[in-house]
Structure formats: structure tokens, C-alpha cells
C-alpha positions as CSV (number, residue, x, y, z in Angstrom):
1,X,-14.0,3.7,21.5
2,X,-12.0,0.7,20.0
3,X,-8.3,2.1,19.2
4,X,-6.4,0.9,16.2
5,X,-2.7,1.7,15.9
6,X,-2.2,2.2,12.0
7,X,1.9,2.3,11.2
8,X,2.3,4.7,8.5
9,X,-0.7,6.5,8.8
10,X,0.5,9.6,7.7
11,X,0.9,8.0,4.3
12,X,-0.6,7.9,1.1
13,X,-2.6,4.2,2.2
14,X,-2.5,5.0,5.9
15,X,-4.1,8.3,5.6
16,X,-7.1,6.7,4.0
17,X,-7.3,3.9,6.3
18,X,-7.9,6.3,8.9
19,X,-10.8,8.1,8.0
20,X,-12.3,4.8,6.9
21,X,-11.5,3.4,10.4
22,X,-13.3,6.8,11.8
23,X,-16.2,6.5,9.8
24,X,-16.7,2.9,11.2
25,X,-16.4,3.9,15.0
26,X,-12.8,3.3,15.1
27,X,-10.1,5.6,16.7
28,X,-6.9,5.5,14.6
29,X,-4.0,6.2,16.2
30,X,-1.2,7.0,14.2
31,X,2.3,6.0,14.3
32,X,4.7,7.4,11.6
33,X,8.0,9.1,11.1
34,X,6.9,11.9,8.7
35,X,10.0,10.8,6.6
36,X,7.6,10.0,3.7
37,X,3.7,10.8,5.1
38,X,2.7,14.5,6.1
39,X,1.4,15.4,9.1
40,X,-1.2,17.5,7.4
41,X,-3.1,13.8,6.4
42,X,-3.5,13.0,9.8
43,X,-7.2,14.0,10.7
44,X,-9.0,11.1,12.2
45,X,-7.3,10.6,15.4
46,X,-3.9,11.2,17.0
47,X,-0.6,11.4,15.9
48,X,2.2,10.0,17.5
49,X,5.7,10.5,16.1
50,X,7.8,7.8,16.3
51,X,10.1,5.0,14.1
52,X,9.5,1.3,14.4
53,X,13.6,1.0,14.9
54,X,12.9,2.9,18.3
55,X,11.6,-0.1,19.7
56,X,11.3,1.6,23.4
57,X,9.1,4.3,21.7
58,X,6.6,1.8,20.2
59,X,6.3,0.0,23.4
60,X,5.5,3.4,25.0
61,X,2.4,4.6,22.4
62,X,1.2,0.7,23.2
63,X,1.5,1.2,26.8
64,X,0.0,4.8,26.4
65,X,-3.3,3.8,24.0
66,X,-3.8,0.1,24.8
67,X,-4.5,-0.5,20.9
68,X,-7.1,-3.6,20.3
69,X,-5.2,-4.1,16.8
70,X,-2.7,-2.9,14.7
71,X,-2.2,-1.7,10.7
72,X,1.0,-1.9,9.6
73,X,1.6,-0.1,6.6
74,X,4.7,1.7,7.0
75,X,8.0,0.7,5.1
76,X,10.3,1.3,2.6
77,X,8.4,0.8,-0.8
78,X,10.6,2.1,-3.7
79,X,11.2,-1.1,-5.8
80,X,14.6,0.7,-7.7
81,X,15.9,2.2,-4.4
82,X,15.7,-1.4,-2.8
83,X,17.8,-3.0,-5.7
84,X,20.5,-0.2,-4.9
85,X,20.2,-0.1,-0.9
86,X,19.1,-3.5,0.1
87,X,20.5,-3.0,3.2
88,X,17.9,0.3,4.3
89,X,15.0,-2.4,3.5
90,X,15.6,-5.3,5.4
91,X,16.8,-3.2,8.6
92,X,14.1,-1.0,8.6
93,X,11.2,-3.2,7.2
94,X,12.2,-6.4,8.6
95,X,13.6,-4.8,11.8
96,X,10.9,-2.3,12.4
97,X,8.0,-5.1,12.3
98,X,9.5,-7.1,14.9
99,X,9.9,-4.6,17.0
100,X,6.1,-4.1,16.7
101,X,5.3,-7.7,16.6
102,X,7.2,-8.1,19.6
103,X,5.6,-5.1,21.2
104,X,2.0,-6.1,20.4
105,X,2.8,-9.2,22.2
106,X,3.9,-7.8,24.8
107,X,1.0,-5.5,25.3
108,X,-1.5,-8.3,24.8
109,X,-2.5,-6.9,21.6
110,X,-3.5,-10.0,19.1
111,X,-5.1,-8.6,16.1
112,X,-2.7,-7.8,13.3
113,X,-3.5,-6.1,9.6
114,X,-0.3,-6.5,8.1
115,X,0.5,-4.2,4.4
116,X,2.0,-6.8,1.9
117,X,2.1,-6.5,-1.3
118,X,2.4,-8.6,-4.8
119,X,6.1,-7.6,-5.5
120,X,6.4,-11.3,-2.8
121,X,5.5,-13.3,-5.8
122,X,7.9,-11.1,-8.3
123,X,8.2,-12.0,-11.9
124,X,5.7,-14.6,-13.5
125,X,4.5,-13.4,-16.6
126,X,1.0,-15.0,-18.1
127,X,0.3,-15.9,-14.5
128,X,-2.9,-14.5,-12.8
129,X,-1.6,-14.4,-9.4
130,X,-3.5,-15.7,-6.6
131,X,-2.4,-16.4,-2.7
132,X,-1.4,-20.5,-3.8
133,X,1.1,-18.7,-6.4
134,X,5.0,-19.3,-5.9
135,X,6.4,-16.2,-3.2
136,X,9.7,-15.6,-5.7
137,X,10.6,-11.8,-4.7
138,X,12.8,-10.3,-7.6
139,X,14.1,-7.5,-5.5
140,X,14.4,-6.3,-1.6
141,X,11.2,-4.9,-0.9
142,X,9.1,-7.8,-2.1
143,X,11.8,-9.8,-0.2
144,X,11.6,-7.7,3.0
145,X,7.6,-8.0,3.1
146,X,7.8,-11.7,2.6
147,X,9.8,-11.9,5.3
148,X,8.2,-10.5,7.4
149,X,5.1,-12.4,6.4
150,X,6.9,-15.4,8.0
151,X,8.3,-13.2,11.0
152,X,4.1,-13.1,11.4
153,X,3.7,-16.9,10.9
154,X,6.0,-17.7,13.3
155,X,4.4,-15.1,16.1
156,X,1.3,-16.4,15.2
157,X,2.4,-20.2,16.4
158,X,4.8,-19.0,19.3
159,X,2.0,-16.4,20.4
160,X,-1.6,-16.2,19.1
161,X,-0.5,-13.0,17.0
162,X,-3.6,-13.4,14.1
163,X,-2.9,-11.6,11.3
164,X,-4.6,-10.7,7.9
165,X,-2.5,-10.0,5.3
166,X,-3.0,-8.1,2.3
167,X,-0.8,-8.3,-1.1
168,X,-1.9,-5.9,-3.4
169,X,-1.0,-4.3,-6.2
170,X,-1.0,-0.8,-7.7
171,X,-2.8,1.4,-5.6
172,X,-4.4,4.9,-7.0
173,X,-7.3,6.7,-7.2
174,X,-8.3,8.8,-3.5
175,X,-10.3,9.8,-1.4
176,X,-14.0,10.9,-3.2
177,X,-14.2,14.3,-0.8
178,X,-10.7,15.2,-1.4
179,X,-9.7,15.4,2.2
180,X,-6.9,13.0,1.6
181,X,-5.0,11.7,-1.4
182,X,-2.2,10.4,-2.9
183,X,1.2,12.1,-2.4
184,X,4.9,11.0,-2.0
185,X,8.2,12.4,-1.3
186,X,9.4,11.8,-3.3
187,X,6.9,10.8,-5.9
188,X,7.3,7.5,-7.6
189,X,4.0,6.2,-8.3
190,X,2.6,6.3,-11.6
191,X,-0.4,8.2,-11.9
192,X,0.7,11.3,-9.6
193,X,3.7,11.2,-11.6
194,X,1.4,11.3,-15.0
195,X,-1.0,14.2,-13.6
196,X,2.1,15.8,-12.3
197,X,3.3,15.7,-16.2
198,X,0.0,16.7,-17.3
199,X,-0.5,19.9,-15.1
200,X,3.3,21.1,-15.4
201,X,4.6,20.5,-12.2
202,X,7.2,18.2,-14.1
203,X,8.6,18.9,-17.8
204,X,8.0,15.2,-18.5
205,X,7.4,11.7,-17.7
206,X,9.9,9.1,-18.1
207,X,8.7,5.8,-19.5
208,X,10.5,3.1,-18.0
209,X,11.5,0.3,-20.4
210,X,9.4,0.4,-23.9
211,X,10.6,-3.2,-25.0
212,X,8.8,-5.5,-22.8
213,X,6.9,-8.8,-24.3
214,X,3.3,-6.7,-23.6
215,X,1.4,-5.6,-26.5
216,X,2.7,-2.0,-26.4
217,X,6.3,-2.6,-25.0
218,X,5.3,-1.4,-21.4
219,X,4.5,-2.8,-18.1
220,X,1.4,-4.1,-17.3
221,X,0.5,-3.8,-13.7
222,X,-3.3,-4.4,-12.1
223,X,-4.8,-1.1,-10.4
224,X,-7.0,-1.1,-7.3
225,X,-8.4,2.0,-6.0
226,X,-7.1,3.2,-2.5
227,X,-10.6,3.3,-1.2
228,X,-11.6,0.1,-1.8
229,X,-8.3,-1.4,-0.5
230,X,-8.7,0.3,2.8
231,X,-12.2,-0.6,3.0
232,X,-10.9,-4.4,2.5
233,X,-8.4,-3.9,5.6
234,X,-11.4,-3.1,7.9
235,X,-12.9,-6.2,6.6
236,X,-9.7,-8.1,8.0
237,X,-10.1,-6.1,11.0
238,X,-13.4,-7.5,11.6
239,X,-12.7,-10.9,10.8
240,X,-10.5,-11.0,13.6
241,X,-12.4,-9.6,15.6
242,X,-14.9,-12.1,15.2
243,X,-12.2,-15.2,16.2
244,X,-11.2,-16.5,12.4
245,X,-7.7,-17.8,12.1
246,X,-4.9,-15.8,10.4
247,X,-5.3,-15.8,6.6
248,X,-3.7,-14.0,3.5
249,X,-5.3,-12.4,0.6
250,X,-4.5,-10.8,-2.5
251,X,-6.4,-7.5,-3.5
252,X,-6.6,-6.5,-7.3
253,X,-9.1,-6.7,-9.8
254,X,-8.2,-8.9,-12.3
255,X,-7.4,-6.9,-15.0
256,X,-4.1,-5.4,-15.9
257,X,-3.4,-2.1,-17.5
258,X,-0.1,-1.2,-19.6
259,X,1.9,2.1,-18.6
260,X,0.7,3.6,-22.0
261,X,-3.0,2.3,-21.1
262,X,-2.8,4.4,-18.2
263,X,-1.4,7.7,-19.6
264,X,-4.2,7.6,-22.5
265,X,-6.7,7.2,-19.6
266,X,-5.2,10.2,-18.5
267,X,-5.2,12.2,-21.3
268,X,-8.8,11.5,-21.8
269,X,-10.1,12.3,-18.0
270,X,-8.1,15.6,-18.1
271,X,-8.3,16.3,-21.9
272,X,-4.8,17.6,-21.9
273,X,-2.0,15.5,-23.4
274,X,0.5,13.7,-21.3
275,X,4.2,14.7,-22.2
276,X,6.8,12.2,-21.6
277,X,9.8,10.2,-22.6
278,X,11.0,7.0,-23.2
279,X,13.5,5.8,-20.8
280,X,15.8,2.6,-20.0
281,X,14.2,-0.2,-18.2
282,X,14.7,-0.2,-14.2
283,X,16.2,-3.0,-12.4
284,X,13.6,-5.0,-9.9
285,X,10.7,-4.3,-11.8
286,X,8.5,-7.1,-13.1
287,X,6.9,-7.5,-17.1
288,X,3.4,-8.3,-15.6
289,X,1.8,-8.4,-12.4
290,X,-2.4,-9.2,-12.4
291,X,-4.4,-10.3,-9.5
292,X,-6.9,-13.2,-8.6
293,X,-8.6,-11.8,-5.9
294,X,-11.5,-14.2,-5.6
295,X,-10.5,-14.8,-2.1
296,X,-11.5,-11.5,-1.1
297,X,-14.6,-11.2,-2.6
298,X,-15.9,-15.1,-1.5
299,X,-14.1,-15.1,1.9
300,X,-14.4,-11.1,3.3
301,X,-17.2,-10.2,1.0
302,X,-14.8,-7.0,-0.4
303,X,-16.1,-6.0,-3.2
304,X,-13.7,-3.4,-5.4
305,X,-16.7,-0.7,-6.7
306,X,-14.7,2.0,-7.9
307,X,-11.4,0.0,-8.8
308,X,-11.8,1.2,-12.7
309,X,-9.2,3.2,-14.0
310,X,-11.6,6.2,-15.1
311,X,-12.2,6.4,-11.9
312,X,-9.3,6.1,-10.2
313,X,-7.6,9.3,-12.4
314,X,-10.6,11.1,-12.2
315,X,-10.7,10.7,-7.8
316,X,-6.9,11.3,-8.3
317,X,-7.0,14.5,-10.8
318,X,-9.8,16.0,-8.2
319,X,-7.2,15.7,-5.1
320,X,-4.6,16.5,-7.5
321,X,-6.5,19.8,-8.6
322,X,-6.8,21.0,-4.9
323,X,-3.2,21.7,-4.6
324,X,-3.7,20.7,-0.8
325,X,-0.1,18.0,-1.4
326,X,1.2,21.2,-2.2
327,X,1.3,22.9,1.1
């Protein structure tokens, strides 16, 4: 069986990835720190514990599974946290991936899925983003994952390292049999944090900034659902595998949904209100951020089925309801 070493796969995306992988005759192995992840999501293959800084250690799991190609999802994400400790995300992002770049190399591993995201293109409002768009990072971690999209160009030319990147937006929504799902610690994503709200395992939710140029004061970000997303990272894996040349695309859907948008959507899956508060806008984060994914769609032939935001809460309220995050 074809291994895949997935970085992170303990994780919210990761997890997913996994059982996807599985379902298509993959073995994922997984290496992650458990400093975010749980060791509870991984289910599909093995675990291996392990930080990307520990370079020795990642040359070991390469030398011990013989990967054909890697997913590399894990990093440092929290937009606020990287305005304040900028230092954290380029040492460990930037740092950790060479280390794996490097490794891969070494091992003779050239197949790379690499986890970027659309904070690389940071603030351009009225702009439907697609891969030609300016790279203009507003803050550390969209700065940290550009980098290291050149840190892959560069290993690409030195070394036949072909990589598929992703840059994505929002993710949400989860697994449809509830064995895995969305959870973070801490939790900083939007919809957990609004079903958290909504259930009363928090008092409230804090909106962040109400006085943006949007029609209702609040961000406007674009949603894809986690399954489709990982389902699109197989398609890179495959188009790889088949001898195309290293290519980047974005994954979103087009259509961008305001912070209130999404708590309403909320309110109406669950039929319970959604209490919250009004809070200061956060440093780093962006007015608008929508995707043009056509690339996807004409070039992989991904097509985002349940990337609707019904859908997405409702997927998300059943993992939610489950309580399994909690254990």
C-alpha cells in the first residue's frame, strides 16, 4: 500500500485528509506534535509523534515508512497570535518545512501537497482572488506560508521536489459520519466558536470589528467545506502522480459570507439563538477575502458539492452534538 506522510494529521484538516486518503487505498501516516491536533482523530493509519524542528526525527519516520509523498498541513495558523509572536511563525513554519523539504529530498521522496492558504494575498478588498492575484501577506502567517511557497519553488528547481499547493480559505463543515470533525485548542475558528455560543459551552461570542466597509459592518470571508477541500488535495496527489509539473491553486467557492451571515445561518440550522458581543477589530485580519477557484474545477476536475453554508453548520452541529471533541 502507497504511504502518504500527512504533517498535522492529527488536526482539524489533517484528520480529514486521512480518512479520505484511506478510503482511496492510501496509508496515511501521521506526523504531528499533539500541541494543537488530538491523538484521538488519528484513525486511518499510524501515528508518529514528532515536531518538524526535530529535524533528525523527521528524517527517521522517512527512513522508517519510505513515504511516496507528503501533506503538509501542520503550522502555526492563529492570524492575531502571529501579529503578536512573529517570531513562533517563521521559526516553526518556515523552519519546520525545510526541514521536511530537505528530508523528503533526501529520502527520494518527490511528491509534495503543500497547505497554503489565502491570508498570502492579504488585504484587497472588491478583488475576487485568483492564483495571478498580487501575494501581499498583511501579517506573519500569510507571510510564513508564502515563504515557504518559495522555499518549494526553489527545491523544485535545485531538486525535482513537485509540489501542489493549495490556498484556501475558511474551512468548516466535517466529516458526514461524524468520526472526525472540527476542534481546536484553543478554538479560534468561527463556526465552532458560534456552535460553542449556541450550546453554552461559552457565555458568548465576541464579534470582531462591526465597522468594516461590508454591508453589515463585518468580515466577509469565503467558506469551503473541509470535505471537499481534502478531497481536492488527493486530486493533487494524483496529479503528481501522474508526472504533471508543480502548480498552485486556490480552493473556495466564490461566494463570500459576512460574520453576521454566518451566525444567522446558525441560528436557523440549530433553531436556537446565537448570543454574542460586539468587540474591537483584531490586528492582521483582512475586510474581504473571496476566491476564484476556476483553476480547480477546469485543471483537477474538484468540484466543491457540499461547500454551502447550510451544510457546512449543519455537518459541523452533528460532530458538534456528539460531544466526541470533548473527551
Amino acid at each position: 500500500m502507497t504511504k502518504i506522510l500527512v504533517t498535522g494529521g492529527a488536526g482539524f484538516i489533517g484528520s480529514h485528509a486521512c480518512k479520505v486518503l484511506a478510503r482511496e487505498g492510501y496509508e496515511p501516516v501521521v506526523f504531528d506534535n499533539i500541541s494543537t491536533g488530538w491523538e484521538e482523530a488519528v484513525k486511518f493509519g499510524p501515528l508518529e509523534r514528532g515536531d518538524l524542528l526535530d529535524k533528525a526525527r523527521v528524517e527517521e519516520v522517512f527512513a522508517k515508512h519510505r513515504p511516496e509523498a507528503v501533506m503538509h498541513f501542520a503550522a502555526l495558523s492563529q492570524v492575531g497570535e502571529s501579529m503578536q509572536q512573529p517570531g513562533w511563525y517563521w521559526r516553526s513554519n518556515v523552519l519546520g518545512a525545510v526541514n521536511l523539504c530537505e528530508a523528503a529530498v533526501e529520502a527520494g521522496c518527490r511528491k509534495f501537497i503543500f497547505s497554503s492558504t489565502c491570508a498570502t494575498y492579504g488585504d484587497q478588498d472588491g478583488v475576487v482572488l485568483d492564483e495571478t492575484s498580487l501575494q501581499m501577506p498583511i501579517n506573519a502567517y500569510g507571510a510564513s506560508k508564502r515563504a515557504i511557497e518559495d522555499i518549494l519553488a526553489n527545491f523544485d528547481t535545485a531538486f525535482g521536489l513537485k509540489n501542489v499547493i493549495f490556498r484556501y480559505f475558511n474551512v468548516a463543515g466535517g466529516d458526514e459520519d461524524a468520526e472526525v470533525g472540527e476542534f481546536h485548542r484553543p478554538e479560534t475558528h468561527l463556526i465552532p466558536l458560534v456552535l460553542d455560543a449556541v450550546d453554552g459551552k461559552r457565555d458568548k461570542l465576541t464579534v470582531y470589528g462591526t465597522d468594516y466597509d461590508t454591508p453589515d459592518g463585518t468580515c466577509i470571508r469565503d467558506y469551503v467545506h473541509v470535505m471537499d477541500l481534502v478531497e481536492a488535495h488527493v486530486l493533487g496527489l494524483k496529479w503528481l502522480e501522474s508526472g504533471k509539473d508543480s502548480r498552485a491553486f486556490n480552493l473556495g467557492t466564490g461566494s463570500g459570507f459576512s460574520v453576521r451571515e454566518v451566525m444567522d445561518a446558525a441560528g436557523q440550522i440549530t433553531n436556537r439563538p446565537v448570543p454574542y458581543e460586539d468587540g474591537a477589530r483584531r490586528a492582521g485580519d483582512a475586510v474581504r477575502l473571496v476566491s476564484g477557484s476556476s483553476r480547480a474545477v477546469d485543471e483537477l476536475g474538484w468540484q466543491p458539492r457540499r461547500s454551502t453554508m447550510p451544510q457546512m453548520i449543519q455537518d459541523a452541529w452533528r460532530w458538534h452534538q456528539t460531544g466526541n471533541y470533548e473527551k
